[in-house]
C-alpha positions as CSV (number, residue, x, y, z in Angstrom):
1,X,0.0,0.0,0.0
2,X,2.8,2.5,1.1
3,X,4.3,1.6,-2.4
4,X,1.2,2.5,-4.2
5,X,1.0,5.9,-3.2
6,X,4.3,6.9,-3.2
7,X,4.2,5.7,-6.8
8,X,0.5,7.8,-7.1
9,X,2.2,10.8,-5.1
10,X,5.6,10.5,-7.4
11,X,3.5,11.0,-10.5
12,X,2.0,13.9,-9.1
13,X,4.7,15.6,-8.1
14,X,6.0,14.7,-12.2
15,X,3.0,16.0,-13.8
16,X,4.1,18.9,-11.9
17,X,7.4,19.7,-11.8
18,X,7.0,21.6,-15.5
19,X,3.3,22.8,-15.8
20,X,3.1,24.4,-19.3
21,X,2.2,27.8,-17.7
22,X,5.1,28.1,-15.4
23,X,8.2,30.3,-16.3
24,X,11.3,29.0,-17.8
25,X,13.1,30.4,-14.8
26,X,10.5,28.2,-12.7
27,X,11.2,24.8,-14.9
28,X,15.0,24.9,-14.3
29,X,14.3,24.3,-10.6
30,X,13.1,20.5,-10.2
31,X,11.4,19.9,-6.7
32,X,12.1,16.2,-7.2
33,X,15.9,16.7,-6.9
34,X,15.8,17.7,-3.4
35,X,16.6,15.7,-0.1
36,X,13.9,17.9,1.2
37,X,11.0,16.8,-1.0
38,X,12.0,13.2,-0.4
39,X,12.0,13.1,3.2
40,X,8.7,15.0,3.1
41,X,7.2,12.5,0.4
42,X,8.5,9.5,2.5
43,X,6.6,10.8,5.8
44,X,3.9,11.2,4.2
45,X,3.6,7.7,3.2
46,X,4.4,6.8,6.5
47,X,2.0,8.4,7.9
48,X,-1.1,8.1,5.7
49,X,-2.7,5.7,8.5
50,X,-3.0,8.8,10.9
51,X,-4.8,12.3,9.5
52,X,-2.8,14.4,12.3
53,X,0.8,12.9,11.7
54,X,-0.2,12.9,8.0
55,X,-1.6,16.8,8.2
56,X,2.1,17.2,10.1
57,X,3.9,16.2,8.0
58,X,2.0,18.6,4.8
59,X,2.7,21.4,7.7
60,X,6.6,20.6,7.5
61,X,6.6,20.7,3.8
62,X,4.5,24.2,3.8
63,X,7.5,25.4,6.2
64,X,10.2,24.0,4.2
65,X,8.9,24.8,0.6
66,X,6.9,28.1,1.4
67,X,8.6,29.7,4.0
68,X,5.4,30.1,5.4
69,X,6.0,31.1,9.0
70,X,2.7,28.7,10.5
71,X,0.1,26.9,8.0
72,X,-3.8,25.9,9.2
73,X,-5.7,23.5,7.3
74,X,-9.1,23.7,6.5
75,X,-10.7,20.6,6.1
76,X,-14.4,20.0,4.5
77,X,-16.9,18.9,7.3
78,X,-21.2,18.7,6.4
79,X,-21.6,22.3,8.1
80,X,-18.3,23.7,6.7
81,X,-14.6,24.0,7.2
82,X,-12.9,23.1,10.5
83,X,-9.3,24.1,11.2
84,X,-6.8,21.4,11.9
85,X,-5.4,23.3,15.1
86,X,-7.3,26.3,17.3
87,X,-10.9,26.9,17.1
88,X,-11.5,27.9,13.9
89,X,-14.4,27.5,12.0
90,X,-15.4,28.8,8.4
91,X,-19.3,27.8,7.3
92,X,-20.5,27.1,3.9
93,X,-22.5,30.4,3.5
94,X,-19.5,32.2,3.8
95,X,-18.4,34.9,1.0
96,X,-15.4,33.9,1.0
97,X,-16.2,29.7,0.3
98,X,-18.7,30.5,-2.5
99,X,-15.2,33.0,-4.0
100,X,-13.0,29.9,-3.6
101,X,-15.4,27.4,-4.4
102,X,-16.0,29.6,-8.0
103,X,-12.0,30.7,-8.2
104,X,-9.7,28.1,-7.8
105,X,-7.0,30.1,-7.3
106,X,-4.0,31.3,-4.8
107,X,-4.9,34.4,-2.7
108,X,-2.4,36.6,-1.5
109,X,-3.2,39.3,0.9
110,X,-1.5,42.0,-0.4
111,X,-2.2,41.3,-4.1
112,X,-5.6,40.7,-5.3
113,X,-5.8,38.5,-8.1
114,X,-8.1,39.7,-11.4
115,X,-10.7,42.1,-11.4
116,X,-12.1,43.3,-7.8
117,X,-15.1,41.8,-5.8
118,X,-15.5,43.8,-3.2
119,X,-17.6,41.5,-0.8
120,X,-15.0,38.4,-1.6
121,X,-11.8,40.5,-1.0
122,X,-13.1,41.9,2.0
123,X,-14.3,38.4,3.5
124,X,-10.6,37.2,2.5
125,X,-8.9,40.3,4.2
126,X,-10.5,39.2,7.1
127,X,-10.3,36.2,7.2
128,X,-6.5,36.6,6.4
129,X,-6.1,39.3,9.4
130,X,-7.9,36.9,12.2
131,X,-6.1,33.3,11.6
132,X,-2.6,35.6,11.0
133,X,-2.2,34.3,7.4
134,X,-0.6,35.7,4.5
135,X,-1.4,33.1,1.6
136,X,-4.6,31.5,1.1
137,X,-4.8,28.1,-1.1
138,X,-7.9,26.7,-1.8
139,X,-8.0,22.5,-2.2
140,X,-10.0,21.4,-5.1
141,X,-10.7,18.3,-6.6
142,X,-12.9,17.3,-9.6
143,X,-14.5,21.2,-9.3
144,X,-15.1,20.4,-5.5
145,X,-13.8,22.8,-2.8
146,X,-12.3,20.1,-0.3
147,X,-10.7,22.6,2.0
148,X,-8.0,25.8,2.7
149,X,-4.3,26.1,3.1
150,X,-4.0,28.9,5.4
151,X,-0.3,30.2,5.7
152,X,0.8,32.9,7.4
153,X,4.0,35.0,6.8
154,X,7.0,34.3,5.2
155,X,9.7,33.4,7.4
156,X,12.1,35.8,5.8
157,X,8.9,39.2,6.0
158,X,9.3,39.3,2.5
159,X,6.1,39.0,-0.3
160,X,5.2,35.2,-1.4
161,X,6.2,35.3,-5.3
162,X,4.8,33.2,-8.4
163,X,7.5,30.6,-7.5
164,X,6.1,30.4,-4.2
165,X,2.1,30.3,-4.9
166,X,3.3,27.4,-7.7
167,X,4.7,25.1,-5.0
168,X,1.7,26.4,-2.7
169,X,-1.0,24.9,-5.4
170,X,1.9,21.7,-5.6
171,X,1.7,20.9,-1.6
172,X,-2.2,21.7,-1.9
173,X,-2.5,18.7,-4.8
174,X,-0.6,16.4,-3.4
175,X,-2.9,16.8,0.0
């Protein structure tokens, strides 16, 4: 079984490595080559029996590959989305779940992706402000919002770049 998905996670991660609409300067840098991303794909699989060592080990790799200074995950329950740590709660009617359920895209707190909607970017900004975050990801699968990647800062203070919101969307795949 452990076999099986690292072989299901190891074509992920090569479908991924050179998306079509990434930058040349972004293809040169292969995630697979790293020790990092190895270690990270191997406690994964270790840990696929137990959601929280599992969800800890996805935190590791959001620290590691992101920078991100702390990273909450939002996970799909029937009334709405539940954070992984704290208290945190995000229901379904929220503005800011029908945006990411309709967008599938990376939301960055200081840059606002597209043209404006004023009741979604506000919901986002603050949401953002009260969980700390910087970098929202939304999980998706087969047009299905699954759940949130909340992360907060960078590590360094500086701005998350393209490079950094394409191994966001990478880490929020391969959960």
């Amino acid at each position: 079984e452990r076999n099986a998905a690292l072989d299901l996670m190891m074509e992920k991660m090569r479908r991924m490595d050179a998306p079509r609409s990434m930058s040349p300067a972004l293809r040169t840098h292969s995630w697979a080559d790293t020790p990092e991303i190895w270690d990270f794909l191997e406690g994964a699989v270790e840990n696929l029996a137990s959601r929280e060592r599992l969800l800890g080990e996805f935190r590791r790799a959001s620290r590691y590959l992101l920078r991100a200074s702390h990273t909450v995950f939002f996970l799909r329950e029937e009334s709405g989305f539940r954070a992984d740590r704290g208290a945190s709660f995000l229901p379904i009617d929220e503005p800011i779940v029908g945006y990411l359920a309709a967008h599938p895209l990376v939301l960055d707190g200081v840059d606002w992706p597209g043209p404006p909607d004023p009741a979604a970017e506000l919901a986002v900004r603050n949401r953002l402000a009260l969980w700390g975050a910087r970098l929202l990801v939304p999980l998706h699968e087969n047009g299905h919002l699954l759940g949130l990647i909340a992360c907060g800062v960078r590590d360094d203070g500086q701005s998350y770049d393209e490079a950094d919101k394409a191994r966001a969307v990478f880490v929020a795949r391969l959960l």
